[in-house]
N, C-alpha and C positions, 0 to 999 in steps of 0.2 A: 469539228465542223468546218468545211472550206468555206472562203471566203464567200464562193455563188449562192448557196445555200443560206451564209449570214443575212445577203441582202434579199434576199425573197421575202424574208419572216420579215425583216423590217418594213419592206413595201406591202407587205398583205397586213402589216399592224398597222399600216398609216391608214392603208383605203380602207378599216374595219371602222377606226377612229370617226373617217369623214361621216361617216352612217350619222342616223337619227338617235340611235341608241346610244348613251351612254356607256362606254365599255372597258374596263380594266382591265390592263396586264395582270397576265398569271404572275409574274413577277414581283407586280409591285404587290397585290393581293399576298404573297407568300411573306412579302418583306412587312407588311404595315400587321399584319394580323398577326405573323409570328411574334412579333415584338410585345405586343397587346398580350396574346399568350403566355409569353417568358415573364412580364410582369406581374401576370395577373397571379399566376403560378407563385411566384419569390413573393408577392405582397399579400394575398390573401389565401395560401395553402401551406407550402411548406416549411419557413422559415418562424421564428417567434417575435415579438414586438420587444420594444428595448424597455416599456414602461411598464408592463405587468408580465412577462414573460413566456408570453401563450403564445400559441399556433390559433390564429381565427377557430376554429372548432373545439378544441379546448374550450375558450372563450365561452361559445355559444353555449357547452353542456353545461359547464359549470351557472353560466346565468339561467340557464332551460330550469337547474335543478333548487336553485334558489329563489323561483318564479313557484316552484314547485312547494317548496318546502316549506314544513309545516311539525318537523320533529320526526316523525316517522319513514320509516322505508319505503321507496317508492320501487316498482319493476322498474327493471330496467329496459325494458321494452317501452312501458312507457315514456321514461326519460328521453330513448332515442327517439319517438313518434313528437315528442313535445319539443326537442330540440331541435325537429326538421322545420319547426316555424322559421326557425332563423337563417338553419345550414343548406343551402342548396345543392347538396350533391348526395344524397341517400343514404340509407340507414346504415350500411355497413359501414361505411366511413366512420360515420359517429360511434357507433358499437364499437371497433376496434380500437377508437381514440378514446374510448369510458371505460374500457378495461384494463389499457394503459394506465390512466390514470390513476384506476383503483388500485391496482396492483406495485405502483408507490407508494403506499402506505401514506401519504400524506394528506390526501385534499378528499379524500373519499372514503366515509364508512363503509364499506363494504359486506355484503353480507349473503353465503350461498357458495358455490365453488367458481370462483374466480379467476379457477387455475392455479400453476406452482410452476412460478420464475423460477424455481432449480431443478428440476425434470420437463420443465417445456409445455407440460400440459396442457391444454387449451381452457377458455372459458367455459363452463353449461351455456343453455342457449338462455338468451335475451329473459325468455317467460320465464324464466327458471329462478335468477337471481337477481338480487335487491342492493340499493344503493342509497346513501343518502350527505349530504355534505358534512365533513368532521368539524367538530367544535374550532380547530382551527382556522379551518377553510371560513366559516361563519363570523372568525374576528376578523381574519386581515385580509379576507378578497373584498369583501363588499360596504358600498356608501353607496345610498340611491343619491345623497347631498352633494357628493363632493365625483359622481360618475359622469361623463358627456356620453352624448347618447347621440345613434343614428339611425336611419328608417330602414328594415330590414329590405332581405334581396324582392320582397312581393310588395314592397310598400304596406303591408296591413301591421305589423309591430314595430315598436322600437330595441334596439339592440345596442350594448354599451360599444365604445368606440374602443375603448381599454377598463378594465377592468380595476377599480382604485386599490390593487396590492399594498401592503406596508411590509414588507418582506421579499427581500432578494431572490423570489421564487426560482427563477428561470436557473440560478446557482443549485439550488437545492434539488429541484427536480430533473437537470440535464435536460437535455434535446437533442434528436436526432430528425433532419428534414432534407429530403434531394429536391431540388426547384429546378428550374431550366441556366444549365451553366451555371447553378450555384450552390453551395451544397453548405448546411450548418450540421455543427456535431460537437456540442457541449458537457460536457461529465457532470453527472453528479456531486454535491459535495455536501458534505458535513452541516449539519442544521446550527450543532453550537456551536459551531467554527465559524461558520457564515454571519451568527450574533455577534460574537465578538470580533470577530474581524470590520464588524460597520459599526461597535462601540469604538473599538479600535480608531476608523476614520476616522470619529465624531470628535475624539480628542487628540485626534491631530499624532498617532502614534502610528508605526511602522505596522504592516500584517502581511501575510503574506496564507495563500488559500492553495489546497489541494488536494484533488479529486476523493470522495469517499462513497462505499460502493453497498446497498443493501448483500450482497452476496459474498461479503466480508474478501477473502483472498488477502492479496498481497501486494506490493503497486510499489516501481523504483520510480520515481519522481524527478529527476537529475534534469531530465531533458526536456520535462512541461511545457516549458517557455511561457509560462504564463496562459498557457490554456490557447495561445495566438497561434494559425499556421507557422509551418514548419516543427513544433513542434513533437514530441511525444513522449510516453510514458508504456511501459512495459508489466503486464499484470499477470500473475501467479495466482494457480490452485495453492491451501495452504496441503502440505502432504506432511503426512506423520508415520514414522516410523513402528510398525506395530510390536514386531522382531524381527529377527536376522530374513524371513524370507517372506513376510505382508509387509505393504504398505499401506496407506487408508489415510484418501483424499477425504477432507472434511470442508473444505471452502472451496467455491469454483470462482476463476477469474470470470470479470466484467463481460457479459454478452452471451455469456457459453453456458449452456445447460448440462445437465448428467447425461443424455441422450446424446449429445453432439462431442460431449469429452471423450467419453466410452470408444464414442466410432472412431476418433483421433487419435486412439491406444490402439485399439485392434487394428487400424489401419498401417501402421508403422511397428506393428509386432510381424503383418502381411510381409512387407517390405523388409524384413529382417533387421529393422533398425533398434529394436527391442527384445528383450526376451522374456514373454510373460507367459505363466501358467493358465490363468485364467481371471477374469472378473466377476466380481460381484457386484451390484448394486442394490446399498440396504438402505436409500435416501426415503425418505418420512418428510418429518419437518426439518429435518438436520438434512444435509450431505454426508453420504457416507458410501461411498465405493471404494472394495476391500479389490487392491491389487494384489495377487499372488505371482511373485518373482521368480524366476529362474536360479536353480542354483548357481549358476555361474556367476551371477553377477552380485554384488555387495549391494544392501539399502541405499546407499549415497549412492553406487554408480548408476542404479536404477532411477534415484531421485533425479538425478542430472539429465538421462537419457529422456526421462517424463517431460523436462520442462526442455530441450531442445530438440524433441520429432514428434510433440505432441500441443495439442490447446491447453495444455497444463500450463504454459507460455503466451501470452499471447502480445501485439503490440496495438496501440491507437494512437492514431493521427487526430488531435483537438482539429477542430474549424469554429471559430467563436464570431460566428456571423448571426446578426440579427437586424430588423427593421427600427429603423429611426430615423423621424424627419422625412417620412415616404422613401427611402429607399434604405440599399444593404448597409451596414456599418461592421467592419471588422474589428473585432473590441479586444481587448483580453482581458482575461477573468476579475486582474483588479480594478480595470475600469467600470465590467459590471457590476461590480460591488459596490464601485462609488455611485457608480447611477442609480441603484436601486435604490442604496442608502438616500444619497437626494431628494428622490423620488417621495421617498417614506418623511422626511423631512418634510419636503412640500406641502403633503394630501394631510399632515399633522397639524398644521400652518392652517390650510383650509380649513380640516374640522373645528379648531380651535375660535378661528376667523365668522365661520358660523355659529358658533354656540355661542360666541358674544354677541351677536348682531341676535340671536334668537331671546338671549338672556335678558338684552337690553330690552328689546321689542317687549317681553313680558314684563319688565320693570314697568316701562311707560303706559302696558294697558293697566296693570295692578294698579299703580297710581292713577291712571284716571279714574278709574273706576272707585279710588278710595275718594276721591275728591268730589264725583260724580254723586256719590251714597252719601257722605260722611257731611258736606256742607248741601243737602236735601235741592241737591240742581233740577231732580226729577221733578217736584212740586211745579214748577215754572211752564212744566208742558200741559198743565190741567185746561185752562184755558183757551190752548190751541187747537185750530178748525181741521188745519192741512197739515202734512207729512213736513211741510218744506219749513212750515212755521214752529214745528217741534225741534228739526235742524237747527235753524237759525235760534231758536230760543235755549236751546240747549248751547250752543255755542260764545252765547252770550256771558251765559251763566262761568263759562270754562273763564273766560278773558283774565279774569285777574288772577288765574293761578299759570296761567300757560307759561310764565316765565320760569315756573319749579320742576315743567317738565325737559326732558332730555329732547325733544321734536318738538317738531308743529302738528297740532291735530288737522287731521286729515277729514272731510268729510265723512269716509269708510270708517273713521274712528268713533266720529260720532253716529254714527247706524250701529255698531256693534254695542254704544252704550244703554239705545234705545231698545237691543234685543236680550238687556238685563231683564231676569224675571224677576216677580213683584217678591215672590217668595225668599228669594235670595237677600235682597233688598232688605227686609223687614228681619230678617236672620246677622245682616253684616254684623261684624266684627272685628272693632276699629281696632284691639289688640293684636287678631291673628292677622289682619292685614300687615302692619307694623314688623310682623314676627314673618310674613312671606318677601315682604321688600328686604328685610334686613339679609334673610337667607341669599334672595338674587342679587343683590349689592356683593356678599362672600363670597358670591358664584360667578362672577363679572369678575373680581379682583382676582381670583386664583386662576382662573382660565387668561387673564391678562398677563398673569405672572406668568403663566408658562408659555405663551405668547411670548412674551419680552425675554424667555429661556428657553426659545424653542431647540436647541442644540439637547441640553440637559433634559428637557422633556422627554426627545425622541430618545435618548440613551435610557433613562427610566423607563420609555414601551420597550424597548428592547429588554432590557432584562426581567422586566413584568411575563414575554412572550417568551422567555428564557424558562423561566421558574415556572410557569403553568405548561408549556409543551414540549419542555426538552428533556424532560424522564426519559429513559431507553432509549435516544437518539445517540447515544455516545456512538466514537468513529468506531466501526467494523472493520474496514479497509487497514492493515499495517503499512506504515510506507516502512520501504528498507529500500538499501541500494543493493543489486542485484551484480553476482559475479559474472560475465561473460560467459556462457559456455560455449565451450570448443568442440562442433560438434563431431570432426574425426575424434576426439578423447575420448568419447563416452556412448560411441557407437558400437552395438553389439560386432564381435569379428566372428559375424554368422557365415564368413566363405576363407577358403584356404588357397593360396598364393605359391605359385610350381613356376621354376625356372629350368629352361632347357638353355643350357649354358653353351652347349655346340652351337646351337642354332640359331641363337641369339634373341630367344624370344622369353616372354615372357606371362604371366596372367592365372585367373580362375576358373580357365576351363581347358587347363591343357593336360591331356593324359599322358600318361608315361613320362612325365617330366619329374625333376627333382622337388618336392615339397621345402617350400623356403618359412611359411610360419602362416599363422591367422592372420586375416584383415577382414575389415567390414569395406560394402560401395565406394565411400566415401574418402578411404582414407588416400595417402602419396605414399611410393614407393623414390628412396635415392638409388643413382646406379651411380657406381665410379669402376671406369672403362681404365683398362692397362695406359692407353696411351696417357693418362693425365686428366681423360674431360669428368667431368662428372652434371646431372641435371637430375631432375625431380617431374615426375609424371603421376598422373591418375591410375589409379587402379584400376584395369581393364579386365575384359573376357581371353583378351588374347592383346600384346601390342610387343614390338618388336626395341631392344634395350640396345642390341650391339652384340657382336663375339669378343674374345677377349675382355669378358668381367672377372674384374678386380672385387667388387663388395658390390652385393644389393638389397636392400633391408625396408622395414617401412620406417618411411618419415615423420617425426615429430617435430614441427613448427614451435620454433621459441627454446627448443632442447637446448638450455648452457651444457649440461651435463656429460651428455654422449662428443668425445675427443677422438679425433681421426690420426693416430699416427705414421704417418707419410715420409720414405725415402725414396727419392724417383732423380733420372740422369737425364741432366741438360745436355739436351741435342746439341748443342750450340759449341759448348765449351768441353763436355764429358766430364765435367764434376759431379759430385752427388751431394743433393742435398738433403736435409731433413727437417721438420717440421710437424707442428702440432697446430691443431684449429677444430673449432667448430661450425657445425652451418644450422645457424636460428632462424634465418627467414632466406627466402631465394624465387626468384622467376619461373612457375612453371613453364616446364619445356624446352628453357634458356640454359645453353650450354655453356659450364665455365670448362676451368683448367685448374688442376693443382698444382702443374707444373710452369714454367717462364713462358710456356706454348711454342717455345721454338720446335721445330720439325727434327724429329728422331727421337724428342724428349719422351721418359718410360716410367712406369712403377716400379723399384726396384722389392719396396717392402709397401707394408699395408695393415693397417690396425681398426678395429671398431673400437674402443673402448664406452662401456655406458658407466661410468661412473671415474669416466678422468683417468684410467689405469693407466700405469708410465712402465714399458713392456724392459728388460735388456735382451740385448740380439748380440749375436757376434757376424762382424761383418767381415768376408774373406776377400780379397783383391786377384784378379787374374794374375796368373805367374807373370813374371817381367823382370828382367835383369839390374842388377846392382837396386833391385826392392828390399829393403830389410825387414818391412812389417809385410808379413802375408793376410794374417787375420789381427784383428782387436773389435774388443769388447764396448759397444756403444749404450748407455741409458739412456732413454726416453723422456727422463725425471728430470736432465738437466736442461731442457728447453722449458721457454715458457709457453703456453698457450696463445696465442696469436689468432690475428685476422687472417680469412681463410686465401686471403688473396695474397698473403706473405710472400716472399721468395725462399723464408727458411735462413737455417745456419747449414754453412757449408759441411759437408760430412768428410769428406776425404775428395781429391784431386787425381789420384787414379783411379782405372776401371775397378769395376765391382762385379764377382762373380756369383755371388750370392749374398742374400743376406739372412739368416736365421735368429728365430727365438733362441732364446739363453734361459731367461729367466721373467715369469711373469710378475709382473712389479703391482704396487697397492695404489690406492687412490692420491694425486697430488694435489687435489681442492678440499679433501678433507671433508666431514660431513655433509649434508644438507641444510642450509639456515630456513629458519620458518619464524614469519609471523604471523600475528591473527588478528582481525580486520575484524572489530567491531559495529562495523558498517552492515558488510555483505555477511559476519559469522562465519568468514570462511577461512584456511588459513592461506598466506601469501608464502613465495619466494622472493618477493622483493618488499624493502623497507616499508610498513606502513605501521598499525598504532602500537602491538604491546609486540616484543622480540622475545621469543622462546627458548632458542638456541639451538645448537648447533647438532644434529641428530644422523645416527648410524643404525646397520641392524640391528634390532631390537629394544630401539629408544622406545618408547609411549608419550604420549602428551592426557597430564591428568586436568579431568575437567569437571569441577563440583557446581551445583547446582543448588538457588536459590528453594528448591523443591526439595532439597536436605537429598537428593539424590550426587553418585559420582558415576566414574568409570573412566578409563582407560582407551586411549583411542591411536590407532598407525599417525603419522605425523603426513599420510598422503591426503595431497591436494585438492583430492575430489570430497573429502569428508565434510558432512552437514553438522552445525551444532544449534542448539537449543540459544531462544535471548535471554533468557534467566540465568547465564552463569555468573558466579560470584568467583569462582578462582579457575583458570586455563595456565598452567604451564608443563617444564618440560617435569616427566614424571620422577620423585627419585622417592626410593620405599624407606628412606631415612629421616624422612623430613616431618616435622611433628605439626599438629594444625589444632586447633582448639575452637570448639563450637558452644554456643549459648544457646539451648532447644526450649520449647514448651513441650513436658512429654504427657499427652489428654489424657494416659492410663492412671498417674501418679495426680496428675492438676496442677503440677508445680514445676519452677523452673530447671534447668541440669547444666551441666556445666563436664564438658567432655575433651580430653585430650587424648589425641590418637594419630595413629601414621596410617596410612590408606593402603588396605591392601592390593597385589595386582590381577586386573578383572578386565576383560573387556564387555562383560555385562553389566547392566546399569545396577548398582546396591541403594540402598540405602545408609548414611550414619549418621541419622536422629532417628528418632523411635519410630517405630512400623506403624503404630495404634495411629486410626484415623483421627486427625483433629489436633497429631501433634505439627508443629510448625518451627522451623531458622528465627532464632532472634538475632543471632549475632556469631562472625565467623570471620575469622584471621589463622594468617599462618606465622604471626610473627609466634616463636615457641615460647616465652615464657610472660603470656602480657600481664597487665592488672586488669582486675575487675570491680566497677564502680557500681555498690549497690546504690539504688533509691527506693526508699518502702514505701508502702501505703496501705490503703485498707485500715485496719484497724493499729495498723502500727506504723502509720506516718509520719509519727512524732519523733517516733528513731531518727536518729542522726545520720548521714550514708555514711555505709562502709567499703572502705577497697580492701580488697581479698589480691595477696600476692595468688597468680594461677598454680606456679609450682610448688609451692610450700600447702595448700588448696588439696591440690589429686596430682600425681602422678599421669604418667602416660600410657595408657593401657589401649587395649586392639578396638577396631572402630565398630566391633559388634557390644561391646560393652555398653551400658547404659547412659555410666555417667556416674557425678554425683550430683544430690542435689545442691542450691546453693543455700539455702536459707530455710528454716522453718517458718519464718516471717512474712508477711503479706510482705510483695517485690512490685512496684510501681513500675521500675525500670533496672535495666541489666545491662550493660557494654564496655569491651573490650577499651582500654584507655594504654597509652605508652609511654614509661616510667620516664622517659627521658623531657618526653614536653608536658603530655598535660597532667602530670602530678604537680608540676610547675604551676599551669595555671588554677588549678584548682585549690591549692596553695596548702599541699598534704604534709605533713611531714614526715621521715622515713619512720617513725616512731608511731605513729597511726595507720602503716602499712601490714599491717599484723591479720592473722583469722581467728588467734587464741580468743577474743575477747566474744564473737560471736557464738565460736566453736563452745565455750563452756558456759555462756547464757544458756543453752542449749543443748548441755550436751548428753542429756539425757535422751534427748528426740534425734539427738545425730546418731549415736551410738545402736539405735534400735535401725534407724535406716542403715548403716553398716550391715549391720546383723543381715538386714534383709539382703542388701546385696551380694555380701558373701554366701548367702544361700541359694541366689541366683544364680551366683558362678559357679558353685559347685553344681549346682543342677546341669548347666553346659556344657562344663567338665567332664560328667559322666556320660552325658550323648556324643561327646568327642569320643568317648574310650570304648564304646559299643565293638563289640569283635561277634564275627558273627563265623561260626568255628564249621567246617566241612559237613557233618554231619547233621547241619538244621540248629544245634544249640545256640544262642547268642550268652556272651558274658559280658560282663559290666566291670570292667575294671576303675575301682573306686580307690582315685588316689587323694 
């Protein structure tokens, strides 16, 4: 706007001003009423209050349906028509915020179809289905005694200001609200986490809260920050391995339905970021969408792919904003806890507060009224004419006791005594009077006592509200910390990578070019150029590397492993030198050198190695006079690995004609080291909780299970494991392991030693029979076992059983033996070297002969049956099933 222009408006707004009419700038209209707006918005729409945890219309329903209530199911039609007394903004508002609310299973009976937070499905309509307030919502939202109250938006009702919560609602049930430039978004959490975390407060002890999700999943918690901006927390489908090629989601992360996962899968299987056969979805009341995988890809690498180009993954940003003191307050989660806790404190204080002042109030009329009855005060009004003269003579009559009461009688005291009936009167009962004060007197003192303990009170509501509502409330949500995925690792290499090496180009849509390997979109391609440079690019349709390539491969970020061995001649001086390095991270686009970068400097030799190999060459020297070595023989094994910006070790001082392989050499870093992170279940390459060791081709890592399940697994990086395991290491088929089962076919305990066959499918080695269960598992090979009896034979003494002198070591499809014909209280592994010690055995009570021949009639029969059992196995081992159809049974 020019300046001429500026001034016109200003001179046509003075001479509108001089007029008669009063007249406002658009301006300031825009600025005074937007602000009214943005307020009214943040304080009475979207945001929740700090003292009971509502959104105003929450609020309203919940008081609409308590106004209402009466025990029975109300429509929900009705509820919304009866809750527009308060809400001024239309029924769909309230209707969406009542089926919210019911569909947290907390504050609302619910009844009719409601919908299904796991498939999305919408409510039936309004007429359709019913609602009513839960037994809990009826203990801790409401007090008409202890509520302030305000005139609703029509002025014809009143409506509570805050609603008297005794429970950290606003924690329990999360919030989500957009206001004008302000935004709240609260999580969920745990019902008896949130109890005990404000018993916790109450006695002054440390807690700490977070997020728990009706829709169960998965949640890494690291980065919470207390629930405050900046914050966040990252939330998982739970995904299960069905076999080698289904998977099957059974938990969806926080927000996301079956409908919106689905289309998150197919979407990035479009994109070729995935590779699935197809889906099913068989969700009910469970989740359960069956992924069928591509054969290409492993369950783990599928698993991995799901949760980085899918809502199988997903992240939130907490905003712990709420109204307090008439405006916004940025809180975090522990301080709403303590405020709510207070809060409950306070409104406990009050009721307490009241029910003395009401208890008293009844003492003082009980007793007037016994004094009133009991010394015949009533007699004294027969004679009197007027209402005023029955006052006053009643009055008179009180004078000499008024000192035994707790108050001054009040005129209103004495009218309530004259609207004693006669009936009542001529019925008193100077006993049960005696027997009602004495009662309010015990009732004054204990409600004073918890007054005067109001801290220990509220801890006693709290676990009261504990014990009656927190059945089936346990956490759903797992927290775990979550591995990083690296999303070029685990990206389908759905396109193929062609380099034209004349021309210097390179990409996934060049014909006729050289086929260099698979890549998916996403991943980097290294180029190292003859002259020395080498950089790192995106994988294109088509993009231009250079002439004269030396090596170009796809890039693995963080790779220690892949070793570049490098001979190349310094421009400068004509030496050659040599050198070993790798490149773990680097500047897309950004050109280095492997060379000094002086000008004429070359690649003379050039290596990829993926696993550190240390190559021998023989290096030949151009002819040159009075030269005595024309070629020699150079190892690669004798450098060390180095930073990629080295200069190297010098190789030779004269020119170099060539340089060739000799011989290809073996790995100089020796294995793979791997540890396993019982954080993430994942395993690591660098130091974290248990060390594995050191693994080559065709190492395994054996991994048994608290589920009496094992199996065998690659020692690669991407692999998922179960949190029930009880033993992960490196695998060795020598090693002996010893298990205490309950087996539910026999009823009795077992006791097994065995070495673990090798499988990469999951076995079993305790009993198959459902209902059998792990008591107890070690690999130390020859431990003790410390019987404790009971049952009918408790009075037995305990006995330790040496394991090896016991059973033998037999294959882990074997049974077992049992351990006892005895009732067995208790069974466990104990280690001869400590706690025989403490238990204070001597090696002369280390024996089994003594139980073995108590017994050994009923051992000797279990024998019998076992060897019948193995011979039975025996003979299905030796089944030959002969050319012509016959099968024979070789019985040895």
């Amino acid at each position: 706007m020019d300046e001429d222009h500026k001034n016109e408006i200003e001179q046509n707004t003075e001479n509108v001003e001089n007029n008669d009419m009063s007249i406002i700038s658009v301006s300031g209209m825009y600025k005074n009423w937007f602000l009214d707006y943005a307020s009214y918005v943040i304080l009475e729409r979207a945001v929740p209050h700090l003292n009971d945890g509502l959104k105003p219309v929450q609020r309203r329903i919940l008081h609409a349906m308590k106004r209402l209530d009466d025990g029975r199911y109300n429509k929900v039609a009705n509820i919304i028509g009866y809750t527009m007394q308060y809400h001024p903004h239309g029924d769909a508002s309230i209707g969406d915020a009542l089926v919210q609310l019911g569909q947290k299973e907390l504050l609302i009976d619910a009844q009719g179809n409601w919908g299904n937070t796991l498939t999305g499905d919408s409510a039936a309509a309004p007429r359709y289905i019913e609602a009513r307030l839960s037994k809990f919502a009826l203990e801790v939202l409401f007090n008409h005694k202890t509520t302030e109250w305000k005139t609703s938006y029509d002025g014809r009702n009143q409506e509570p200001i805050n609603l008297p919560v005794k429970f950290p609602l606003l924690l329990a049930q999360g919030v989500e609200g957009i206001a004008v430039g302000l935004a709240s978004k609260i999580l969920p959490h745990n019902f008896i986490e949130l109890i005990d975390a404000s018993i916790a407060y109450l006695k002054k002890q440390e807690f700490e809260l977070f997020p728990d999700f009706i829709s169960g999943g998965m949640i890494d918690v690291s980065r919470y920050n207390d629930g405050i901006r900046g914050g966040k927390v990252k939330v998982r489908a739970k995904i299960e391995k069905t076999d080698r090629k289904t998977l099957t989601i059974t938990e969806l992360p926080f927000g996301k339905t079956t409908t919106t996962l689905i289309e998150s899968i197919l979407s990035a299987n479009d994109k070729g970021k995935i590779k699935i056969k197809k889906i099913e979805d068989k969700t009910s009341d469970q989740v359960k969408i069956i992924v069928h995988i591509h054969t290409d890809l492993t369950p783990d690498q599928a698993i991995d792919a799901l949760y980085a180009f899918t809502d199988c993954e997903v992240s939130i940003s907490p905003n712990s904003t709420v109204i307090g003191g008439n405006k916004p307050r940025f809180l975090s989660v522990t301080e709403l806890l303590i405020a709510a806790t207070n809060n409950t404190q306070n409104l406990l204080t009050k009721e307490l507060e009241i029910e003395i002042d009401e208890l008293n109030e009844s003492h003082f009329f009980s007793s007037l009224e016994k004094i009133f009855i009991q010394n015949k005060i009533y007699q004294r009004i027969e004679e009197c004419t007027t209402f005023e003269q029955i006052i006053e003579e009643i009055d008179k009559g009180l004078e000499p006791f008024k000192k035994l009461l707790i108050r001054e009688v009040t005129r209103d005291d004495i009218i309530k005594l004259t609207e004693i009936k006669i009936k009542r009167i001529s019925k008193f009962d100077s006993f049960k009077a005696d027997e009602l004060l004495k009662n309010l007197e015990e009732k004054i003192k204990q409600a004073q006592y918890n007054l005067d303990h109001i801290v220990q009170y509220t801890i006693d509501y709290y676990i009261r509200i504990k014990e009656k509502f927190g059945k089936g409330k346990e956490r759903k949500t797992e927290i775990r910390n979550f591995d990083d995925i690296i999303a070029s690792e685990v990206a389908v290499a759905n396109k193929k990578l062609y380099v034209n090496y004349q021309e210097g180009f390179a990409g996934t849509e060049l014909k006729g070019a050289e086929f260099l390997s698979d890549c998916s979109e996403i991943d980097d391609v290294i180029v190292f150029l003859n002259n020395g440079e080498y950089f790192v690019t995106n994988v294109q349709e088509k993009f231009f590397i250079g002439q004269n390539v030396e090596h170009i491969d796809i890039f693995r970020k963080n790779d220690e492993r892949t070793t570049y061995n490098v001979a190349y001649l310094d421009g400068k001086t004509g030496y050659t030198y040599v050198k070993r390095f790798t490149v773990t991270s680097i500047i897309k686009d950004k050109r280095y050198d492997v060379t000094s970068g002086s000008k004429y400097s070359k690649i003379n030799y050039f290596s990829a190695n993926p696993n550190a190999e240390a190559e021998t060459v023989v290096v030949k020297h151009k002819p040159k006079a009075r030269l005595k070595k024309i070629k020699f023989d150079f190892d690669f094994g004798e450098l060390s690995i180095r930073n990629r910006s080295a200069k190297g070790n010098l190789l030779t001082k004269h020119l170099v004609h060539k340089i060739t392989i000799k011989e290809k050499g073996e790995s100089t870093i020796g294995g793979e080291k791997r540890w396993f992170d019982f954080a993430t279940l994942r395993l690591k390459n660098v130091e974290v909780d248990q060390y594995l060791g050191e693994f080559e081709n065709g190492d395994k890592i054996l991994v048994a299970r608290k589920s009496g399940t094992y199996r065998l697994t690659t020692y690669d990086l991407t692999n998922h494991y179960e949190p029930d395991i009880i033993q992960i290491e490196k695998y060795n088929p020598d090693k002996v392991y010893n298990a205490i089962y309950f087996n539910a076919e026999q009823g009795y305990l077992y006791l097994k030693r065995f070495t673990f066959d090798s499988t990469n499918v999951e076995q079993l080695y305790i009993s198959e029979e459902k209902g059998s269960y792990l008591v107890e598992f070690t690999d130390v090979e020859k431990p003790f076992i410390e019987l404790i009896f009971g049952g009918n034979d408790k009075d037995k003494d305990p006995k330790i059983l040496n394991s090896d002198e016991f059973l033998g070591v037999k294959s882990v499809a074997a049974r077992g033996k049992r351990l006892s014909t005895y009732d067995i209280a208790s069974a466990k592994f104990i280690t001869p070297e400590t706690d025989l010690d403490e238990l204070g055995t001597n090696d002369d009570e280390i024996i089994d002969d003594d139980t073995i021949e108590e017994v050994e009639t009923n051992e000797k029969k279990e024998e019998t049956k076992e060897k019948k059992e193995e011979t039975k196995e025996k003979k299905i081992d030796f089944e030959i099933k002969m050319p012509d159809g016959r099968q024979i049974n070789l019985d040895f």
